[in-house]
Each structure stands twice: as C-alpha cells, then as structure tokens.
C-alpha positions as CSV (number, residue, x, y, z in Angstrom):
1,X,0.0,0.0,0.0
2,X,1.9,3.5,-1.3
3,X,-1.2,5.6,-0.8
4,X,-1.8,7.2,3.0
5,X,-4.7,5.8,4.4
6,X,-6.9,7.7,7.0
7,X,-6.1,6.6,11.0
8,X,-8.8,4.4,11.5
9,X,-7.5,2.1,8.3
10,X,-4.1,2.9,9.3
11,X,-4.3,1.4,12.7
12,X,-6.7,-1.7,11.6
13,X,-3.9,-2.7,8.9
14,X,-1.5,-3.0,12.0
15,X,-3.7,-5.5,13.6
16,X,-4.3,-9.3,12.8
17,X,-8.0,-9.5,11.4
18,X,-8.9,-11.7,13.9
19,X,-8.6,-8.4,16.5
20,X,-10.2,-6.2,13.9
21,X,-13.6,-8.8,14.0
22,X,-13.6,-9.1,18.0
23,X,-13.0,-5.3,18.7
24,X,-15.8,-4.2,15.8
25,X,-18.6,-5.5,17.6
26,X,-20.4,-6.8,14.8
27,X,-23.6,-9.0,14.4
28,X,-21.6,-11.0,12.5
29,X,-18.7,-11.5,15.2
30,X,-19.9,-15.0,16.9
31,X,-21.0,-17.1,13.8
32,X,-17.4,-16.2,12.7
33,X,-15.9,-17.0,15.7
34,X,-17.5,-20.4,15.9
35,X,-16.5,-21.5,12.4
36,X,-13.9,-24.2,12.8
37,X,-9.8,-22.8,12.3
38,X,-9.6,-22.1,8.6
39,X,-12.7,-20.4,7.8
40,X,-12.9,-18.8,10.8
41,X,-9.4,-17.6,9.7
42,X,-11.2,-17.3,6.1
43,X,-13.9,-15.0,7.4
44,X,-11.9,-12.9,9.9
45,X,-9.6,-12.1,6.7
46,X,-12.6,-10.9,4.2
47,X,-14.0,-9.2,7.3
48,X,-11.1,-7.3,8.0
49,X,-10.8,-6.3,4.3
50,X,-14.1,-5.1,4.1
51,X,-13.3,-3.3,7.3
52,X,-10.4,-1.8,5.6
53,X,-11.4,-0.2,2.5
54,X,-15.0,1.0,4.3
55,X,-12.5,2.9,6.8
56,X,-10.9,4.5,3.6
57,X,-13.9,5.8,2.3
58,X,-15.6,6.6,5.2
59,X,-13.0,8.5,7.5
60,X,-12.1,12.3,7.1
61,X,-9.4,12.8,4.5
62,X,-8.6,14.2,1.3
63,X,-10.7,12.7,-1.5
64,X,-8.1,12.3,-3.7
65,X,-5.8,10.3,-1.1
66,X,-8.8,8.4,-0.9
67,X,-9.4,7.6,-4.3
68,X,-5.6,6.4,-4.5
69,X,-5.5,4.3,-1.4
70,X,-8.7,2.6,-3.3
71,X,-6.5,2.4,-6.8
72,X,-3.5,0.5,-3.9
73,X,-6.3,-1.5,-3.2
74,X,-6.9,-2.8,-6.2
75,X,-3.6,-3.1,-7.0
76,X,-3.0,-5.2,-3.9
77,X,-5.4,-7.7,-4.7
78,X,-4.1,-7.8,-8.7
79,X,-0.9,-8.4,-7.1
80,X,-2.2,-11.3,-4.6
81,X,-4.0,-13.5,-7.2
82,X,-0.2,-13.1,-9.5
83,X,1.5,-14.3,-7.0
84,X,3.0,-11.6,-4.8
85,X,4.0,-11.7,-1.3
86,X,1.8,-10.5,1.1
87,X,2.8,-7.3,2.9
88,X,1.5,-7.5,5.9
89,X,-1.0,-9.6,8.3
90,X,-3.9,-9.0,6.2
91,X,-2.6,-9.4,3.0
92,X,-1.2,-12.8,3.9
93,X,-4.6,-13.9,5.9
94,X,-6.3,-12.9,2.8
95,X,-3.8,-14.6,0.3
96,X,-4.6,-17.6,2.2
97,X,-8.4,-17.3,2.0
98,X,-8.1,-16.9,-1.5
99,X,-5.3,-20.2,-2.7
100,X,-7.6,-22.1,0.0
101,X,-11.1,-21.5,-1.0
102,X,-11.0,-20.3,-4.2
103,X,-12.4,-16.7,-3.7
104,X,-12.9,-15.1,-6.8
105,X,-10.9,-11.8,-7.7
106,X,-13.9,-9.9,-9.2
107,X,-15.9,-10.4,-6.1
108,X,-12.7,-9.0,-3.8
109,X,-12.6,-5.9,-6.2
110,X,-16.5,-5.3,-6.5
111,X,-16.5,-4.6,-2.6
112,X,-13.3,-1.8,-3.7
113,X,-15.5,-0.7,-6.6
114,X,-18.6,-0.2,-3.8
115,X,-16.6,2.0,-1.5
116,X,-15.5,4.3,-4.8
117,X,-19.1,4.9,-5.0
118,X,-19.3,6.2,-1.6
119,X,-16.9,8.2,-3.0
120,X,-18.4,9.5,-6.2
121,X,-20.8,10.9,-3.9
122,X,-23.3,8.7,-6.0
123,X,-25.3,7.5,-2.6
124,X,-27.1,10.6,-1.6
125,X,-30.9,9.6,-2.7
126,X,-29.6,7.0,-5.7
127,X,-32.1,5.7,-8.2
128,X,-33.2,1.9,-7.8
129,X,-30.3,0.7,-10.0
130,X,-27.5,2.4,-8.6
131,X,-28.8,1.3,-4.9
132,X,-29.2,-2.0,-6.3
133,X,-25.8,-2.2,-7.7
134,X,-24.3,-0.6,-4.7
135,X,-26.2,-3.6,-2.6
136,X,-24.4,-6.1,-5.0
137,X,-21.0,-4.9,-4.7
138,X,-21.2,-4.1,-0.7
139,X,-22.8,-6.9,0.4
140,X,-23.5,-9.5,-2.4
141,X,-19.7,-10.0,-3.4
142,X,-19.1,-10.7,0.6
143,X,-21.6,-13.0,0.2
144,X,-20.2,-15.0,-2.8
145,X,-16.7,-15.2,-1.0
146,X,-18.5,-16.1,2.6
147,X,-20.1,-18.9,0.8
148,X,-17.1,-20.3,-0.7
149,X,-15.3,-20.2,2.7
150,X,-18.8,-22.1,4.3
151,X,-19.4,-24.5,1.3
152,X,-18.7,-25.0,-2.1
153,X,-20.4,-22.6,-4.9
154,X,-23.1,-23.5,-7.0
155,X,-26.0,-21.6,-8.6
156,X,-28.1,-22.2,-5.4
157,X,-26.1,-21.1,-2.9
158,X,-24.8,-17.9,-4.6
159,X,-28.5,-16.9,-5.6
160,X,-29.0,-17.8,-1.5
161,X,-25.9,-15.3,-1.1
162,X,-27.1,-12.5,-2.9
163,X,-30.5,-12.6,-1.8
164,X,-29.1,-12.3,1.7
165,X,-26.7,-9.7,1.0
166,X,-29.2,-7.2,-0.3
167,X,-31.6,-8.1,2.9
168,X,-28.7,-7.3,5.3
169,X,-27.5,-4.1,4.0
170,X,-31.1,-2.8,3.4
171,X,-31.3,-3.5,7.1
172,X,-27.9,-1.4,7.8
173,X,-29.1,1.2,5.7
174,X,-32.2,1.3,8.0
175,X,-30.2,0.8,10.8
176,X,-27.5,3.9,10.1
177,X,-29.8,6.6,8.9
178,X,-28.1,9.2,11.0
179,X,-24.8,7.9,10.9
180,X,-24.6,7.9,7.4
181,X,-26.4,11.5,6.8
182,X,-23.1,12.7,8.9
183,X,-21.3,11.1,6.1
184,X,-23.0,13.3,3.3
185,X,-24.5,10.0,2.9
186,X,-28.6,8.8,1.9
187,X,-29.1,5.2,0.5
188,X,-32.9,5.6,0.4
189,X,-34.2,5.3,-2.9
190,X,-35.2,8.2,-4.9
191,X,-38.2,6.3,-6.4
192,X,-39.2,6.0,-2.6
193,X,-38.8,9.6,-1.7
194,X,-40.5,11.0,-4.4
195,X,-43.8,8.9,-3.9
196,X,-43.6,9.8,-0.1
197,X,-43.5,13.6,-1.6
198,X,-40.2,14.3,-0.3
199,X,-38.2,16.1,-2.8
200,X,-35.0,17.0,-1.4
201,X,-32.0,15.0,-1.3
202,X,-29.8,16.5,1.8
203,X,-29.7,14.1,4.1
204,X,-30.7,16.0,7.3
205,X,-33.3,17.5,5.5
206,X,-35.2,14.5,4.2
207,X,-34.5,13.0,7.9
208,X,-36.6,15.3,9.2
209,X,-39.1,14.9,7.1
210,X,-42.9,13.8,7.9
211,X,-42.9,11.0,5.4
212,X,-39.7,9.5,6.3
213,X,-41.1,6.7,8.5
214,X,-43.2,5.7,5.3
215,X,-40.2,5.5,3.5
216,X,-38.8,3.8,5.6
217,X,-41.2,1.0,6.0
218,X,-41.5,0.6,2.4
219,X,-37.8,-0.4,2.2
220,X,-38.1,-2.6,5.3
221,X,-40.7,-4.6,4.2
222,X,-38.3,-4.8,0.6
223,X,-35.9,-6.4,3.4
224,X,-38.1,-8.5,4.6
225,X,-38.8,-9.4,1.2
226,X,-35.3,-10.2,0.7
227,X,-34.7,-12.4,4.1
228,X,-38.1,-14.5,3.2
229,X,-36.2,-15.3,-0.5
230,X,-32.7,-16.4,1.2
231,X,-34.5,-18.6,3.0
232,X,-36.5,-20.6,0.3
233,X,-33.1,-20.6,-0.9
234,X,-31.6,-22.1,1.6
235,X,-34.0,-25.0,2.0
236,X,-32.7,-25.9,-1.7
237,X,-28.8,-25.4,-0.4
238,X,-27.0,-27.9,2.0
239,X,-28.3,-26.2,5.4
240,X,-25.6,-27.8,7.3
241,X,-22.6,-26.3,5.6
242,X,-25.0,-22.6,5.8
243,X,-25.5,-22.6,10.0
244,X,-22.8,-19.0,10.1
245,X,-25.0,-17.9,7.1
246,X,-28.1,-18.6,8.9
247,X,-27.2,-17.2,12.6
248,X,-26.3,-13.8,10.2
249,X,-29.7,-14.0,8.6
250,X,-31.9,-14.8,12.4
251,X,-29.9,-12.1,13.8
252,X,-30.0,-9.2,11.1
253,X,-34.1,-10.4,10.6
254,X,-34.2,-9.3,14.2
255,X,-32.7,-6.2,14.1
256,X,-35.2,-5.8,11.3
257,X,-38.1,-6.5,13.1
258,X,-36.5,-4.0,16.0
259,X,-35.9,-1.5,14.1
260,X,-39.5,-1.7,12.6
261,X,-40.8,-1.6,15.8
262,X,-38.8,1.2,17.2
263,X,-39.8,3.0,14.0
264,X,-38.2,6.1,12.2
265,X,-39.3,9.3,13.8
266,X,-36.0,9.3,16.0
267,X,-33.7,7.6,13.4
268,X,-30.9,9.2,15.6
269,X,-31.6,6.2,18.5
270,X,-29.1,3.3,18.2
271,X,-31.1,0.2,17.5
272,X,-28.4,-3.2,18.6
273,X,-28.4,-6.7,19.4
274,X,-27.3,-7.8,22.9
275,X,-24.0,-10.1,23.0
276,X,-25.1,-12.6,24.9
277,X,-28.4,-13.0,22.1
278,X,-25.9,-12.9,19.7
279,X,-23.9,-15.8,20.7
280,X,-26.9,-17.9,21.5
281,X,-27.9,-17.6,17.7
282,X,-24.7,-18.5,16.2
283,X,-24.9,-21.7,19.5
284,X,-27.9,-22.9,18.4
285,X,-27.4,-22.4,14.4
286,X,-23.9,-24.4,14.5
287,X,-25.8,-27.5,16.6
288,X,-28.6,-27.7,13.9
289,X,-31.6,-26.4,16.2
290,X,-31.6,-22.5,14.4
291,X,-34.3,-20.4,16.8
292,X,-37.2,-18.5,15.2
293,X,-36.6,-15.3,14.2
C-alpha cells in the first residue's frame, strides 16, 4: 500500500483481522468466531478487508488520497492473485483465504469498486439501480466469497448469497440513517422519496421529514422481502454447511423486526443486538436447532 490511508485504516492494517472482527462488535462476530480454524481464519480475513477499505472511504481525509488508497487496493489484490508476497497480516490472511477457498478476484474488487461509489458521492438519494448495484457490490460479493469459505459454490447457494446480501444491507441502511447522513450519505431510494413527496435530497433534510417513517417502512418490508427469499433458498442449499450464514440472517431479521418496531421518527436512536443473544444464535445455528426469528 503507497497511498496514505486515513487513522482508523491505518491502525486496523497494523492488527491481525482476527482483533479487527472481535473489537468491531459486529452481528456478525460470533458465527465467525464459531467457524472451525480455517474459515474462521477465512472470514476474519474478508471481514477485515471489508473493514479496511470501508475505513478509507468513510474516514475524514482528502478525496483524492482516498481515491488512491482505493486504486493500492486494487492493485494489492491484482498483485495477490499473480503471485506476490503479502505485505503484511492481512494481505497474507487474505492470500490464504483466497489459494484455499478459491475466492474469486472480481468479487474481492466489487466490494473496492462499492466504496469508490461512496466516493463518487453517487449514494445521496440514488435511483433503484444504482442502490441495487451498490447492494451487489457491498454486500452480495461478501456474500459469494463467505459462501465459498462455508461450502462449495453452485448456482443455489450464490442466488442464496445474494439474496441475503441485499436483505442485510437494506437492514444497515435502515439501521444507520443518521450515521450515514453525517457522512453526506442517503441510501434511500429516490423512487421512494418521491412517492412519499419528499423532494429534497440533503440528508438532514429528508430526515426530518414527515414521510420518512413511510419510506422507511417501504424499504423494510423490501428487506423483509429479501430475508423471506434467502430462506426458500436455503432450504434448496445444504443447510448444514450454511449454520454462520443462517445465525447472520436470524440475527439481522431481528434487528429488522426491531428496528420496525422502534420505528423512524428518532432515526438518531441506536437500534443493537445484545451479545449474549448474539452468541446464543450462532450456538444454536452451529448445533442444527436455528431459533425462530
């Protein structure tokens, strides 16, 4: 990496993914951390990419800087799949995700070309495509490589994969409404705003807005939508090989289902999953007895 990254990326680059997973906090943290050694290793190594490249495009910094630690990026993973030496912990955690599960380059480059769109400063009210081809890039190509690490690919599972994928970042876009407006940032849909009669696009503005909670439901229930898809999948898929991918998809249908019930008029109050429920999920998901959502 030439380019100089912002702090936060800086200082998660210096750790070993597996520290970068158990000090994020995430949903996704237990199901991870009950995979047996070389997924979990697997996981903790796409996780902590994912991490790292959200950091650049998400942390203060000159856009420019930012645009060219992305470019390293991409050159990094080029570089990885020719046969490079890795350059530091996660490079070499990731190099050995990749020559042991066969995780595809594009996917790896698709969650670099997400971030760029952050960016772009295309994600302030996008249209249906572009939100559905940021979902894709985010959140389906993690997907397609966390499916690789749990089982082997076929048409099935990926179409399980993606399905998921947009379901759980519909639900974080839900979930971060105010975090992300302090980003510049507004992932709702502008076919959704303008039926809701909401016109503008700054973030704070359509926040504040009387319609918002009806926006807002409209895309959860597209969530929903989503979830209830991944799991027909699923059923089709061999469930055994899919407990991580199924403790992600009982947890994130809860914080769904909590965020629906919280609703939108404060979208400013944190909405999380307790730790302890959390690990019970992923507990009961790995022994074959998933709980109901």
């Amino acid at each position: 990496m030439t380019a100089p990254l912002p702090a936060a990326a800086a200082r998660r680059l210096a750790e070993s993914p597996a520290r970068v997973a158990g000090r994020s906090g995430s949903t996704f943290y237990w199901p991870m951390l009950l995979l047996p050694r070389s997924k979990r290793a697997a996981m903790f190594a796409i996780y902590a990419f994912c991490r790292q490249v959200d950091d650049v495009a998400d942390e203060p910094g000159d856009p420019e800087a930012k645009r060219r630690a992305l470019a390293a990026w991409r050159g990094t993973i080029r570089s990885l799949y020719a046969g490079a030496a890795p350059t530091d912990g996660l490079t070499a955690a990731l190099k050995g995700a990749i020559e042991r599960y066969g995780l595809p380059r594009a996917e790896l480059e698709a969650v670099v070309d997400g971030m760029a769109m952050d960016l772009a400063g295309l994600m302030r009210g996008p249209d249906e495509a572009t939100l559905a081809l940021y979902c894709r890039r985010v959140a389906g190509a993690v997907g397609l490589l966390a499916v690789r690490v749990f089982d082997r690919a076929d048409p099935e599972s990926e179409a399980f994969a993606l399905a998921l994928g947009e379901a759980l970042q519909l639900t974080n876009i839900l979930r971060d409404l105010a975090e992300d407006a302090g980003l510049g940032r507004l992932y709702l849909p502008a076919e959704l705003l303008d039926a809701a009669g909401i016109t503008a696009r700054d973030p704070a503005a359509v926040l504040a807005h009387p319609a918002l909670p009806g926006v807002c439901a409209a895309l959860a229930a597209r969530a929903e939508a989503r979830f209830v898809e991944a799991e027909h999948r699923m059923a089709r898929c061999r469930r055994a090989n899919l407990w991580a991918a199924e403790a992600m998809m009982v947890l994130y249908r809860r914080l769904l289902a909590a965020l629906v019930a919280r609703g939108w008029h404060d979208p400013g109050q944190r909405v999380r999953l307790r730790k302890r429920a959390c690990a019970w999920v992923a507990l009961r998901c790995m022994a074959g007895w998933p709980p109901a959502r």
